[in-house]
Phi, psi and omega in degrees: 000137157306132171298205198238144170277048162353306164307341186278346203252138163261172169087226187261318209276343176261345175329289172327323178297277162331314188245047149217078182321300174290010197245156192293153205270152174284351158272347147308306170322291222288316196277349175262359193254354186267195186277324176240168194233177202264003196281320175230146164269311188282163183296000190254341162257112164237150172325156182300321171287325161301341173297311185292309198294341185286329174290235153056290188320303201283341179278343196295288185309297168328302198276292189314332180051200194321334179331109169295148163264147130305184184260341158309303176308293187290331157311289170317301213283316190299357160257035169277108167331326218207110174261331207265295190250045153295320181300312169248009152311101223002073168206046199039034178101359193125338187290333175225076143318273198313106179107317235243290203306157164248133182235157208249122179251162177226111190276168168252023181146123197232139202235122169251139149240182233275326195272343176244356169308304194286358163265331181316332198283312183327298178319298206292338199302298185332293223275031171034055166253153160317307189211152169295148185303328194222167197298166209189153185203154183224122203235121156292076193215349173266359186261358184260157169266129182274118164209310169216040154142172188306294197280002193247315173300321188296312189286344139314309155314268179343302213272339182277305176258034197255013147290340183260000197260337150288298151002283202322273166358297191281324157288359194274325177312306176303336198240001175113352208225126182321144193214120162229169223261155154323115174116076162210349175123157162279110195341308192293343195255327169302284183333269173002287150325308193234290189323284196294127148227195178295131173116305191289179180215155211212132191240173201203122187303028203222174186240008178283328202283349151313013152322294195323307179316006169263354172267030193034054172251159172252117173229105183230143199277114179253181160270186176289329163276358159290307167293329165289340161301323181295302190300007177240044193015074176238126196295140187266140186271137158222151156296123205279138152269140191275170212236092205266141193242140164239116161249152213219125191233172182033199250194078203304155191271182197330297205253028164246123175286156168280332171298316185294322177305316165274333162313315169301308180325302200294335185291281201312301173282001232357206187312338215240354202312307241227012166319143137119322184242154172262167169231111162291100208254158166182180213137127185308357187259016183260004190289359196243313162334089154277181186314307192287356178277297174344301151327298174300310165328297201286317190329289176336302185310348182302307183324328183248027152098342192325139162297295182211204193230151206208109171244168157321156166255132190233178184308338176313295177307298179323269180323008198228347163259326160281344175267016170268355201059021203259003189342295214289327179287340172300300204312310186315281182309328173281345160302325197286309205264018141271340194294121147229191201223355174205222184252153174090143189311331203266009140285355142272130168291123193237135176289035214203170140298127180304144156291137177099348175304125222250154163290131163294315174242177139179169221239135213209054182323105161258094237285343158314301190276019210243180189204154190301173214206145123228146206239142185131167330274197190040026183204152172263012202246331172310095214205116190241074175354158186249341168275001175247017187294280197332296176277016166262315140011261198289332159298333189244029153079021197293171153303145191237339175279128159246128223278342204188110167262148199232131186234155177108187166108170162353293185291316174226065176228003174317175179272324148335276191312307168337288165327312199301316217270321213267334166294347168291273134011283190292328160316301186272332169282344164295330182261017182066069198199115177256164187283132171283348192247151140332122205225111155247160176207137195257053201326156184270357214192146160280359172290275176338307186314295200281003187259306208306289190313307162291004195231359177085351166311286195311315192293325184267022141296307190285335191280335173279024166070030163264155190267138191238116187289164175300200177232091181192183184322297246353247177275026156283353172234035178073016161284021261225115152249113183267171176210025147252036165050042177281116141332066225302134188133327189257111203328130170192175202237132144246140158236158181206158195259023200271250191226331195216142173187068170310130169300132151098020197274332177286331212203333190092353210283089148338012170220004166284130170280110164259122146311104161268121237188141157313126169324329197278326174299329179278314171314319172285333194262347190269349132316310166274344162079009255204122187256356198231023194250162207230070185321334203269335198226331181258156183262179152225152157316097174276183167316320197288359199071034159268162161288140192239136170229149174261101163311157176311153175259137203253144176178173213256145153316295211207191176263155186284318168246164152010142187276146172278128178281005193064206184253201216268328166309331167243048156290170156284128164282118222209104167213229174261140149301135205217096197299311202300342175306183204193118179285136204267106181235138169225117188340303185250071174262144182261354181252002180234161165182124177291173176270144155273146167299121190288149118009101163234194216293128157302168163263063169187168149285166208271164159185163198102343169317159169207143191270091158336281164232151159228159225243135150256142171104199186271105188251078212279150179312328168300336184258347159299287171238114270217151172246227173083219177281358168311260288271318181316338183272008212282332182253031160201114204289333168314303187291304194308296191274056157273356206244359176350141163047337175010318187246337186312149189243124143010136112293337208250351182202041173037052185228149180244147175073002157250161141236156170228165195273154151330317195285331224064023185245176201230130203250187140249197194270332208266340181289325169287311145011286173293293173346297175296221194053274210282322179319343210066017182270092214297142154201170199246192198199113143243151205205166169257215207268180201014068191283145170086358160313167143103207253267145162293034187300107174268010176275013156285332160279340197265343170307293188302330169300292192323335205255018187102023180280106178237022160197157173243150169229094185246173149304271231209136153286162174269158196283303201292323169304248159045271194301309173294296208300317160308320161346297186309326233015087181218086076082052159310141175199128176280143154314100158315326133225134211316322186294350196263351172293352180281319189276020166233179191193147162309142206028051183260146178293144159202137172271148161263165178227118179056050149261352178286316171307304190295306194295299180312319165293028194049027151109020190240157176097188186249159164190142187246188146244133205272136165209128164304121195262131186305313196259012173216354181110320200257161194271119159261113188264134161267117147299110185219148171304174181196169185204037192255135181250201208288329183291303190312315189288322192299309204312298218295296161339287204299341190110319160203186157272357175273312175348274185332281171349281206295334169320315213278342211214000000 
């Protein structure tokens, strides 16, 4: 690859970029920000964070007595504030934790990446602190666009965003938090690298961030006012969650992957299996598991709504922190998990589940039998044996050409996937066979990168004429300049090894099918050009007119040395806080703007609602808040929310992106909207079930709050969408019964009844809705769930959680 022209790139951040020489290297980094230290080895000392979660453990084991844990469990519970009454608060003594407590955490460290950074920052700026309570880190990685390569994409990403990327920057300097610069890697894979180790828990603005959990970290994904309670050190509330145990028996073959495991899973459980639950994997099939596969597992798990995802710590683990440089945190955890402080098994913390330990559910793989899976489209759950793909292909009329396989993101960019991938590659160039579809490929890392590039990777992708993208999001969140002119509108096929593939969300396009697959699956296939060739059974045609077949693909766990820190430029910058800094905002920016405080809760129940819209289908934080050409907007809450509901569909006329007025006359959603905004016309959303899956985007609650949204009404939430609208204060509430999503309609009047009460009582009563029907008059009351709690309720009262905050500080 060519180096980066640096001299081309303007403002401060890359000046700052440049001259920064002096800043500690990432494997220094890693080792002052992580659980361990350099101080000890031996079993009778432990770092200072482990000391606290092993002290956390013993009050754990004290209130619970004998009671087996999951591994889930000994983690989570062992970051509570309060262990007695998170734990024995209505919850028969200890015995139904799970689904019942609400438990109040203390995270050890909050992870942004640049596009929810910046309200989060926003947020954290209201509440006048120096610094943050706990280490805090900020990853440049959703504003550059993939289109036709890492160096030629970064420096337009630089020169398009580089006010907020000074933002960033000036804040991270002031306040303290770790800042890596665009080109530095995807947040989740960085964490990864330096951050995770065994034991922390850890929260992250992305809906991704259980990558980490292969590294047996509690890693959950929030919105931004959830990161500013941990960083103004205020315990973050969860719902204790239940515990789907997957156990994993025999070995996988050859052209199967840890992505076919979640993917058959994401089938199995579909979008909604795993609200609600952490999913815990162990089992005799893991002996075979590397980290990044393990890794690729939790990414994945966000699909099926899970608070996160969790393995063991295995030999696996051990080897991916010394080739990471992490020696000493290998030595640490395994020190930690000899380490006690009294008698009986349960006085050690073990990275593992207790024997005897119970499941809410479980699940039972047997990685023998199991066969590569794409999942698709417009859905991740949509989930298809790869030996029956073809005639499902072909029975539901999808495109059979395929424009473009895309390899890498968050989810398949390790050097392992790499490796597999690139044997692929090398197989087909002996036999004289270049890829028929577009071929990108993303490293997760300047790390990833730079090891590929010594080792030659990189190099035989480009010579067979794939294109190698920066190292950021790029078109898995819509970062997407396609350059074969495909029309929007117009039906085609994709396949990607990424995570999620929501219509219209890779290219903007509403008819591309993104296909999800194993990298290696994808790789093969994007040769063939071809949705319906089968890499495991089918030949291709060399020049010369032989039959061509794809050996199984072969690759290294890790590199034979060490990981490359790349180069100097895209280190973390890392220091002290430095008050005299000036957050860089400019009054007439169209892309930063501070915040005003919302409004807060009348001393009544509301009334005078009006049902904006009601929504049919699947309606996603993509669809709600749109990413893509959004994502500029991310740090100016006016301008971003023109794009409100954008994509949402009619119920009542199929149509996307209308609405209609009192009047009958016809809008789109976010201009009526706006419209009530100025009007003062408070109003809801009815919508069906698991509204607001997919990405931890809280500007999907805080658009509808600017614009006068003060309850949503669904079949069912999505967890983290649920949790930001209270954040917000915007009133989530469910059917009590489903059938009752009928007897309401856009521009029906609606009152609440005991929602003023229930708030006041701290999150106890009912409340239902009154609603005036728009064309007849009559009143029909719906009964409906809630699920807020006495912390939720106060946030709701105050106007938000930020309200609350800032009172406090």
């Amino acid at each position: 690859m060519r180096s980066i022209d640096l001299a081309s790139r303007s403002g401060a951040a890359l000046k700052r970029a440049i001259q920064a020489k002096q800043l500690p290297s990432r494997v220094a980094c890693a080792s002052a920000r992580s659980f361990s230290s350099t101080s000890s080895n031996n079993t009778g000392v432990l770092p200072p964070r482990y000391e606290t979660l092993y002290n956390k453990y013993s009050e754990v084991r004290r209130v619970l007595g004998s009671q087996r844990l999951t591994l889930a469990e000994k983690i989570l519970y062992s970051h509570l504030d309060n262990v007695e009454e998170s734990l024995l608060s209505n919850t028969n003594g200890g015995r139904d934790i799970r689904g019942k407590a609400n438990l109040k955490l203390k995270p050890d460290r909050v992870n942004m990446q640049d596009a929810s950074a910046q309200m989060a920052l926003l947020q954290f700026m209201t509440c006048n602190l120096p610094q943050p309570v706990i280490p805090a880190s900020i990853h440049c990685d959703h504003l550059i666009v993939g289109s036709k390569g890492a160096d030629e994409d970064l420096k337009a990403g630089i020169a398009t965003n580089n006010e907020v990327f000074d933002f960033l920057e000036s804040a991270g300097k002031k306040y303290g938090i770790d800042f890596w610069p665009p080109g530095a890697g995807i947040i989740h894979q960085t964490v990864l690298e330096n951050y995770a180790v065994p034991g922390l828990m850890m929260l992250g603005t992305d809906s991704h961030s259980p990558n980490a959990g292969g590294l047996t970290t509690i890693t959950i994904g929030v919105g931004g006012a959830d990161a500013v309670e941990a960083l103004v050190g205020a315990p973050w509330e969860l719902k204790a969650p239940k515990i789907l145990g997957v156990r994993l028996t025999g070995k996988l073959n050859d052209w199967v992957s840890a992505k076919d495991v979640i993917l058959h899973l994401t089938g199995r459980l579909t979008v909604r299996g795993g609200t609600g639950y952490i999913v815990e994997y162990f089992g005799p099939g893991l002996e075979n598991f590397s980290l990044p596969a393990m890794a690729t597992a939790c990414n994945m798990g966000a699909e099926i709504g899970a608070t996160t995802s969790i393995f063991p710590f295995t030999e696996a683990s051990s080897r991916y922190l010394k080739a990471t440089n992490r020696e000493q945190a290998d030595k640490d955890a395994k020190n930690f998990e000899n380490f006690t402080k009294g008698t009986g098994q349960d006085s050690f913390f073990k990275f593992k589940a207790d024997e005897g330990a119970q499941y809410d559910e479980l699940i039972e793989i047997d990685l023998s039998k199991l066969e590569p899976h794409i999942n698709g489209p417009f859905t991740p759950d949509l989930s298809i044996p790869l030996s029956e793909f073809k005639k499902t292909v072909q029975e539901q009329k999808w495109p059979e050409k395929l424009s473009a396989g895309l390899i890498g993101s968050c989810t398949n960019s390790s050097y392992e996937d790499m490796t597999r991938c690139e044997s692929i590659v090398k197989a087909a160039e002996q036999a004289g066979i270049k890829p028929a579809a577009d071929f990108y490929i993303t490293p997760g890392s300047e790390g990833i990168r730079a090891t590929l590039e010594r080792d030659n990777t990189l190099q035989t992708f480009e010579k067979a004429g794939g294109i190698v993208l920066s190292n950021a999001c790029g078109p898995c969140i819509g970062q997407w300049k396609r350059q074969d002119n495909i029309p929007k509108g117009t039906p085609n096929a994709i396949l990607t090894s990424y995570n999620r593939n929501f219509r219209g969300r890779n290219d903007g396009n509403l008819e591309t099918m993104n296909f999800l697959a194993s990298p290696e699956i994808v790789t093969a296939m994007a040769y063939a050009g071809s949705t319906t060739f089968n890499p495991i059974t089918d030949s291709l045609t060399t020049p010369d007119g032989k039959e061509f077949k794809f050996p199984a693909p072969k690759g290294l766990e890790g590199p034979e040395t060490p990981f490359e820190a790349g180069r100097e430029v895209f280190q973390v910058q890392s220091g002290s806080p430095n008050p005299n800094v000036e957050v860089a905002i400019s009054p007439s920016s169209e892309r930063l703007a501070l915040l005003e405080p919302f409004e807060p809760f009348p001393d009544s129940d509301l009334s005078g609602l009006r049902v904006l819209v009601k929504v049919t289908g699947k309606c996603t934080t993509d669809t709600i808040s749109a990413a893509g050409p959004w994502l500029k907007y991310k740090g100016h809450l006016p301008n971003i929310s023109e794009n409100t509901l954008n994509t949402a569909v009619n119920a009542a006329t199929g149509e996307v992106n209308v609405a209609y007025d009192l009047d009958g006359s016809k809008h789109t959603i976010p201009d009526l909207a706006k419209q009530w905004k100025q009007r003062n016309q408070p109003w809801l959303v009815v919508a069906e079930h698991n509204y607001g899956e997919g990405s931890a985007r809280e500007h999907a609650a805080l658009q509808p709050r600017y614009l006068g949204a003060r309850i949503i009404v669904t079949k069912s939430f999505a967890r983290i969408h649920e949790t930001n609208l209270k954040k917000q204060g915007v009133v989530p509430l469910t059917f009590a019964n489903e059938q009752d999503y009928d007897l309401i309609d856009a521009g029906d009047e609606v009152a609440t009844v005991g929602l003023y009460e229930m708030l006041k009582n701290g999150g106890q009563g009912e409340v239902s809705l009154r609603v005036t029907k728009k064309d007849t008059g009559k009143v029909v009351e719906i009964k409906t769930k809630h699920a807020v709690s006495k912390d939720q309720a106060g946030f709701i009262l105050a106007g938000s959680a930020l309200n609350l905050l800032a009172k406090g500080n």
